[in-house]
C-alpha positions as CSV (number, residue, x, y, z in Angstrom):
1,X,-173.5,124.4,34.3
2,X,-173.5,128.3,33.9
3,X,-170.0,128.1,35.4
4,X,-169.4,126.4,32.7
5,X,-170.8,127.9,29.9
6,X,-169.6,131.7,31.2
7,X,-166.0,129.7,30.9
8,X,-166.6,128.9,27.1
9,X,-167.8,132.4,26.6
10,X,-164.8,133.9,28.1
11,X,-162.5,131.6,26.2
12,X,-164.5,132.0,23.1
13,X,-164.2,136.1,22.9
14,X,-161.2,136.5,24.3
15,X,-159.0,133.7,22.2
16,X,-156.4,132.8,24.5
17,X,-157.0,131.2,28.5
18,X,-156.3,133.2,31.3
19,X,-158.4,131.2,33.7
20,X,-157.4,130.8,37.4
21,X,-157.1,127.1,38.0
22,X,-156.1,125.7,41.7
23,X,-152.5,125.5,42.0
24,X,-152.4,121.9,43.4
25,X,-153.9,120.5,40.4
26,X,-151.8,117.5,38.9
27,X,-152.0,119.2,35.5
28,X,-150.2,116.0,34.2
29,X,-152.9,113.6,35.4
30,X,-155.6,115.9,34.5
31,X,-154.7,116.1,31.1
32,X,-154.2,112.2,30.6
33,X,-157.6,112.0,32.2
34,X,-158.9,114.4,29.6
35,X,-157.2,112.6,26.5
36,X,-158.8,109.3,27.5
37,X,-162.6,110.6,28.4
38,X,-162.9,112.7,25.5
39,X,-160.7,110.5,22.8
40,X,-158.4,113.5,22.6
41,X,-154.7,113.0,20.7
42,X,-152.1,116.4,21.8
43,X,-149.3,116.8,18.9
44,X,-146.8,119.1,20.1
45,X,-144.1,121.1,17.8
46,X,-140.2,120.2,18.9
47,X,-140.5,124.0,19.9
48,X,-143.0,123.6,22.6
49,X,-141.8,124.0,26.3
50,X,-140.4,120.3,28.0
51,X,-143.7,120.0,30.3
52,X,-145.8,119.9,26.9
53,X,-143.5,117.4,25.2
54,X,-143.5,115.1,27.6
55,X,-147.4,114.8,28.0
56,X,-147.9,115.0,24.3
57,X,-149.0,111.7,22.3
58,X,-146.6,112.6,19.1
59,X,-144.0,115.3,19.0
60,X,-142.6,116.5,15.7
61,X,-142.3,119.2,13.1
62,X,-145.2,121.2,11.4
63,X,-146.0,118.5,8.7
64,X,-145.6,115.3,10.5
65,X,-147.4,116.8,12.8
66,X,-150.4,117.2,10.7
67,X,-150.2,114.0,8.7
68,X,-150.3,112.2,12.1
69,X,-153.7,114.7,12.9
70,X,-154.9,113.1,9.7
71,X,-154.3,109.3,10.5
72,X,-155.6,109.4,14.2
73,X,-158.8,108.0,15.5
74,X,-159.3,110.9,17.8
75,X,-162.7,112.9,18.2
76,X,-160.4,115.9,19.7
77,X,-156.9,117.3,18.0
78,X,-155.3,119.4,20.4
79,X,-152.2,121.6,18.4
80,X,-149.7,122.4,20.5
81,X,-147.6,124.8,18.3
82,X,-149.0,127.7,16.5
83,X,-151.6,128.6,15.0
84,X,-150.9,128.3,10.9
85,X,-149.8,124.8,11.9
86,X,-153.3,124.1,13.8
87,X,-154.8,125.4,10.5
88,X,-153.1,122.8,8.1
89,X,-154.1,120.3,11.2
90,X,-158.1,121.2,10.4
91,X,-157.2,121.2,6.3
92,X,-156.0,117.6,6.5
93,X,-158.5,117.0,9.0
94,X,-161.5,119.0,8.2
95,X,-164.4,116.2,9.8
96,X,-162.3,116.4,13.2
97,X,-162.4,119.1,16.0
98,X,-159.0,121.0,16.5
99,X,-158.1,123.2,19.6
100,X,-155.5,125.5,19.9
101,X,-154.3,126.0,23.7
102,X,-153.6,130.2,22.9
103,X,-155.1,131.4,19.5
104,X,-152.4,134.2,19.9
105,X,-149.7,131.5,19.3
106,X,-148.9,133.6,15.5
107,X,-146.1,133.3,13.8
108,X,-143.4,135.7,13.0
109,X,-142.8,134.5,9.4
110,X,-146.4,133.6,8.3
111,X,-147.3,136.8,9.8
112,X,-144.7,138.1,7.1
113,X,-146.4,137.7,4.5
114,X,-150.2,138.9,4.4
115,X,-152.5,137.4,1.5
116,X,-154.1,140.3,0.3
117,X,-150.5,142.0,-0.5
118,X,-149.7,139.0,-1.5
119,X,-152.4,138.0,-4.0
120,X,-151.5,142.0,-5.6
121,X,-147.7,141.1,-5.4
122,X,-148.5,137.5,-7.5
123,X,-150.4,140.1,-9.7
124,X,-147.0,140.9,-11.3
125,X,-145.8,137.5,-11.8
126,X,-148.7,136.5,-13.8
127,X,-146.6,133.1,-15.5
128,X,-145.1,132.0,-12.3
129,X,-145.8,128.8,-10.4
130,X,-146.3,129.7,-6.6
131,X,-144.3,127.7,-4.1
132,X,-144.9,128.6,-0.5
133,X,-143.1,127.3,2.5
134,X,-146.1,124.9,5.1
135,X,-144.9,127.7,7.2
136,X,-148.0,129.8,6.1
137,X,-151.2,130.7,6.9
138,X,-154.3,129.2,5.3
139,X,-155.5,131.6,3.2
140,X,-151.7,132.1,2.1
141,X,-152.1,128.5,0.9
142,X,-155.3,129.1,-1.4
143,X,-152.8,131.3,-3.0
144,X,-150.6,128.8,-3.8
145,X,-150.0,126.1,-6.3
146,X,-147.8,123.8,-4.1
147,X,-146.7,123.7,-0.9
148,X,-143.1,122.6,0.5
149,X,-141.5,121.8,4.0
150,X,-137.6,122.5,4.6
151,X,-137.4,118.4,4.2
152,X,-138.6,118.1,0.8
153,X,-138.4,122.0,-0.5
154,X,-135.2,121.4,-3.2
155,X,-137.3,117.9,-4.3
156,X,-140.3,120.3,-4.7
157,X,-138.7,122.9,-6.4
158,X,-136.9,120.6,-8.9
159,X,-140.0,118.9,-9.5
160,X,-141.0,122.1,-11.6
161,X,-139.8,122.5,-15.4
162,X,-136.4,124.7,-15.5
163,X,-138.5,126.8,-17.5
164,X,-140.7,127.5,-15.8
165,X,-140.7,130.8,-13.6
166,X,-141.2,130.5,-10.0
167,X,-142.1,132.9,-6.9
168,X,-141.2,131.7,-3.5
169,X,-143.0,132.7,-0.2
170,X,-143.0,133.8,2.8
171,X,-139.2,133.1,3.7
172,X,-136.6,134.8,1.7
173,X,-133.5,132.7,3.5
174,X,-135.4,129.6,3.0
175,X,-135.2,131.0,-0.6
176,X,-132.3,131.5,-1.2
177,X,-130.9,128.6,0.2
178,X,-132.9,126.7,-2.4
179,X,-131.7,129.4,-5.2
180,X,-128.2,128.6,-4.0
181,X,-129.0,124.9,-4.2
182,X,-131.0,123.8,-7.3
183,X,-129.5,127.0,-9.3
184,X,-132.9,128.2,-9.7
185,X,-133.9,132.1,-10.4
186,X,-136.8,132.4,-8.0
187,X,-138.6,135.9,-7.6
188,X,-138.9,136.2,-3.4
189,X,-141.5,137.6,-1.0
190,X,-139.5,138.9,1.5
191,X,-140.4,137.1,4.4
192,X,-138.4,135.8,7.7
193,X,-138.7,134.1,10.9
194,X,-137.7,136.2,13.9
195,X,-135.8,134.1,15.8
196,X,-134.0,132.5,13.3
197,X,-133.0,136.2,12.4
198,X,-131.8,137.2,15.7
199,X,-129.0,134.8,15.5
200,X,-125.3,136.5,15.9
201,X,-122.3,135.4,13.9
202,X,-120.0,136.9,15.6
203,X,-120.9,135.2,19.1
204,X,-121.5,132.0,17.4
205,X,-118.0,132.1,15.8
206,X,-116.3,133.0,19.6
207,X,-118.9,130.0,20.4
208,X,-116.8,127.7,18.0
209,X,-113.2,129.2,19.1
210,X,-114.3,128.0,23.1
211,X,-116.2,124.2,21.1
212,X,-113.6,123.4,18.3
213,X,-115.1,120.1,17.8
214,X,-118.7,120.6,17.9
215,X,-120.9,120.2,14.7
216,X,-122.3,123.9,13.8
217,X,-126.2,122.5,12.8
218,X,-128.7,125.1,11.6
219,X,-132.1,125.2,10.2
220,X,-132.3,126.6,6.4
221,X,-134.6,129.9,8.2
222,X,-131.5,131.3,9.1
223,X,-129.5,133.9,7.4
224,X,-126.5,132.8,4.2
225,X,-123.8,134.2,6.7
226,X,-124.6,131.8,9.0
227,X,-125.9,128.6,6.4
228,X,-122.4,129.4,5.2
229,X,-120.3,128.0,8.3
230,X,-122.6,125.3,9.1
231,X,-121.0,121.6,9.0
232,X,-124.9,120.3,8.5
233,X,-128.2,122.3,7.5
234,X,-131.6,120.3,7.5
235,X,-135.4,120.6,9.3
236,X,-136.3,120.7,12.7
237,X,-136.4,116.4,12.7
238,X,-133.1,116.9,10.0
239,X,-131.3,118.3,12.8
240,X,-132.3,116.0,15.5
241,X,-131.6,112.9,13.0
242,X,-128.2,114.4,12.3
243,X,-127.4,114.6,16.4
244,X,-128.1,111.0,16.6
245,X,-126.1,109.4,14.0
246,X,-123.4,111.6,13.8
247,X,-120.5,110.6,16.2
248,X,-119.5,113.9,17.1
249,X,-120.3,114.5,21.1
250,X,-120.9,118.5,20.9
251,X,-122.9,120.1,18.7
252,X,-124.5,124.2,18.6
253,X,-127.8,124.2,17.7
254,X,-128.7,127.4,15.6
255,X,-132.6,127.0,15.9
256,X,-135.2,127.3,18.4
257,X,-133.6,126.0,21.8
258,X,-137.1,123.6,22.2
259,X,-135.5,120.9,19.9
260,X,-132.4,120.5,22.3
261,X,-134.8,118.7,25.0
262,X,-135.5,116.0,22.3
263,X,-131.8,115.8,20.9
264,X,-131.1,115.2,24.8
265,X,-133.1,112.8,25.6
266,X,-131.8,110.8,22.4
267,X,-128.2,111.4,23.2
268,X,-127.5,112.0,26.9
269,X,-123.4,111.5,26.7
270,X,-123.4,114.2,24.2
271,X,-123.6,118.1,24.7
272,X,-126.4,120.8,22.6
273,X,-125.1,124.1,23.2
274,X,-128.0,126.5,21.7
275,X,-126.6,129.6,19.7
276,X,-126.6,132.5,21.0
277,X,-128.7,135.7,19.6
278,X,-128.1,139.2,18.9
279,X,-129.9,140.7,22.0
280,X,-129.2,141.5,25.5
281,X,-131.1,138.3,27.2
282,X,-129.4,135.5,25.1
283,X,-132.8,134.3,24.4
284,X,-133.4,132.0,21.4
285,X,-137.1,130.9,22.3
286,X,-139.6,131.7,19.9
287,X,-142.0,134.1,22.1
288,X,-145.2,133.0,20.3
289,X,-144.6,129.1,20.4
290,X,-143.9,129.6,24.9
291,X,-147.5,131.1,24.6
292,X,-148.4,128.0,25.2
293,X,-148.4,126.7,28.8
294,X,-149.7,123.6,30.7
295,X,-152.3,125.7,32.3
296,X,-153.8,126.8,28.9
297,X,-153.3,123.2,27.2
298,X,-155.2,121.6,30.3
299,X,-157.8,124.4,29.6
300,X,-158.2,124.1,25.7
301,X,-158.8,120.5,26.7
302,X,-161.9,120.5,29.2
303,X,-163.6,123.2,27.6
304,X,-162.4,122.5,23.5
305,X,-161.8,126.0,22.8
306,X,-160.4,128.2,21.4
307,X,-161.2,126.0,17.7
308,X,-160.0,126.4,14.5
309,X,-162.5,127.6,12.1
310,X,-162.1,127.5,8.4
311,X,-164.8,128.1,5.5
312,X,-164.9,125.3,3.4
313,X,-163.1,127.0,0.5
314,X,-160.1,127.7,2.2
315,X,-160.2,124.0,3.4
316,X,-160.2,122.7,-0.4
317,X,-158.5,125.2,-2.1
318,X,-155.5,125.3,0.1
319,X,-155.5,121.8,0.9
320,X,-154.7,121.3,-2.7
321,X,-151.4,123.0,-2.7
322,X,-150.2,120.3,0.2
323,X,-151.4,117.7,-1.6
324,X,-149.4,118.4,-4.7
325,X,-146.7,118.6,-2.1
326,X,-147.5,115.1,-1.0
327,X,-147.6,113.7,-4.6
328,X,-144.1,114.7,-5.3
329,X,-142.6,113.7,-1.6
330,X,-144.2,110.6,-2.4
331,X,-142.6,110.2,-5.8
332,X,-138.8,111.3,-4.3
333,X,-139.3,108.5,-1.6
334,X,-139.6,111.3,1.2
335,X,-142.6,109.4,3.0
């Protein structure tokens, strides 16, 4: 029992799990003998590692993810993604107890854009509705009058009078892809994600020179220059959608690479090249979401830690901006 409770401990203070656990543990069977003796559901983001995927109950993009935290019976929601998604997970879900396998699983862009500079920033703007990306943190939310995913952000943002002023946050490409869309004038916080920053348009145009009939697909994050040669731009599940009905048998992925082991398992006769970044190790992995491991999910699990704690303003305040959110995706037929 004190083994047990010096565990937690270590767990609980340090906030991620560097445990030693015996190498010749199934961690597969472990976990699905977790998930069944403590009623435990695992959601896993399309940019988790393959080995998480597969053991995961339901696999999908920040929202969905959430909404199916939300509708499940489960005593035990374990998030594996990062952490501003774990926090919407607990919003939606504030009766249930949610895990996160490494509480240093950030995020580049919500990291972007901090509240307090934020709430001074909105300061300036004092007439403008706030729309912010899910892709936030919590407390980013309470500072926000509605929320939006790259799915339903132009049917969010044209839900709003024309005149009425708006300021967009955290992700300035997102941005102005929706500027460029709806015709909009939206003040932007300048926010990005890292890795879909790091992309390189020169390699992906070479990439497209040696591929001449594969589908360029990118997620909105990314930069104009490369939205601009894209044959299809859409969400994480946009993207895998689009491989699946569209009869083209190559495509280059310009988003995280963890998608491709979804898109080919849907379509094994066709070919996901991932596009290649603007560093030395051709690495397109986000570096906070690969925090993650099977070690550390199989950890969070027997012990329930590290959890996500929110005060019960942040729960109701920013659950309110998601809500609206919902509302209007509801209303545009979006779920």
């Amino acid at each position: 029992m004190q083994n047990l409770v010096n565990a937690a401990e270590k767990l609980s203070n340090k906030g991620f799990l560097d445990l030693e656990i015996d190498p010749t543990l199934d961690l597969v069977a472990e976990i699905n003998k977790l998930k069944k003796e403590k009623n435990a559901i695992i959601l896993a983001h399309y940019y988790q590692e393959s080995e998480i995927q597969e053991v995961a109950d339901y696999i999908g993009d920040s929202l969905g993810l959430s909404q199916k935290a939300a509708e499940t019976d489960a005593d035990l929601i374990v998030f594996a993604g990062v952490h501003f998604m774990a926090e919407t997970a607990k919003m939606l879900s504030p009766n249930k107890k949610v895990v996160l396998p490494d509480l240093k699983a950030g995020c580049s862009l919500a990291d972007s854009c901090p509240p307090a500079l934020f709430a001074k920033f909105k300061e300036k703007y004092p007439n403008h509705v706030v729309v912010s990306y899910i892709n936030c943190t919590a407390e980013l939310k309470t500072l926000t009058d509605i929320c939006c995913t790259s799915t339903n952000a132009v049917q969010i943002i044209e839900s709003i009078p024309k005149d009425q002023p708006i300021i967009f946050a955290p992700d300035k490409n997102l941005g102005a892809y929706l500027i460029k869309k709806t015709g909009r004038d939206m003040v932007l916080w300048n926010g990005a994600c890292m890795v879909h920053e790091i992309f390189s348009l020169e390699k992906i145009t070479k990439l497209q020179a040696r591929h001449p009939n594969a589908k360029l697909i990118a997620h909105p994050e990314c930069e104009a220059k490369i939205l601009e040669i894209a044959d299809y731009i859409g969400s994480t599940s946009g993207l895998l959608k689009y491989t699946k009905e569209n009869p083209a048998t190559e495509f280059i992925v310009v988003t995280e690479a963890g998608i491709i082991h979804q898109m080919q398992k849907s379509s094994p006769e066709k070919t996901f090249i991932p596009a290649p970044p603007d560093n030395n190790c051709a690495c397109n992995e986000c570096p906070h979401m690969r925090l993650n491991t099977m070690e550390k999910l199989y950890l969070c699990m027997k012990y329930e830690l590290p959890e996500i704690i929110l005060s019960d303003y942040v729960i109701e305040k920013g659950k309110a901006s998601i809500e609206r959110m919902m509302e209007v995706s509801l209303k545009a037929g979006l779920i």
